[in-house]
C-alpha positions in Angstrom: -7.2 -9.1 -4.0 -7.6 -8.5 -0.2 -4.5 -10.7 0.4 -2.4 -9.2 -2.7 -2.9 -5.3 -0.9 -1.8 -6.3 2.2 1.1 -8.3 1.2 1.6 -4.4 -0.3 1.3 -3.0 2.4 3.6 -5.5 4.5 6.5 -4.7 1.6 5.8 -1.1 1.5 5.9 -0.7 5.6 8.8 -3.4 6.0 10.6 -1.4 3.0 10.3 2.1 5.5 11.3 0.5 8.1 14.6 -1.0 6.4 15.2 2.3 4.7 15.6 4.9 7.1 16.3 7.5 4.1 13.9 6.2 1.8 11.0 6.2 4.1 9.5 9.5 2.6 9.4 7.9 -0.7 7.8 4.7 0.7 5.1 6.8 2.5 4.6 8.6 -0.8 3.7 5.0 -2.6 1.7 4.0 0.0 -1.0 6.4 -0.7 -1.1 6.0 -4.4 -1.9 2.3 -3.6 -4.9 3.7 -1.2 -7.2 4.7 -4.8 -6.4 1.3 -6.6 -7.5 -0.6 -4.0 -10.8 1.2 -3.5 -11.5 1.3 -6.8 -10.8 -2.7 -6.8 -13.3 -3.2 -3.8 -15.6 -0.4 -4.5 -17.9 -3.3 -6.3 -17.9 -5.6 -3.2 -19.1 -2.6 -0.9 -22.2 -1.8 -2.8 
């Protein structure tokens, strides 16, 4: 799971980077991602 977000978050900040234009909607999916993957992990950091 660790290794799936972070390939996210490589897509999503490579994706900004290429799209000069599109980087506002890229930073607005980033942060959706940010719940999912706590409530993914939130077992592992009880």
């Amino acid at each position: 799971n660790m290794v799936f977000f972070k390939y996210i978050h490589e897509v999503v900040t490579a994706k900004a980077k290429a799209d000069g234009g599109r980087s506002a909607l890229s930073s607005l999916l980033h942060p959706l991602l940010l719940p999912y993957a706590v409530w993914i992990f939130a077992p592992f950091w009880k």
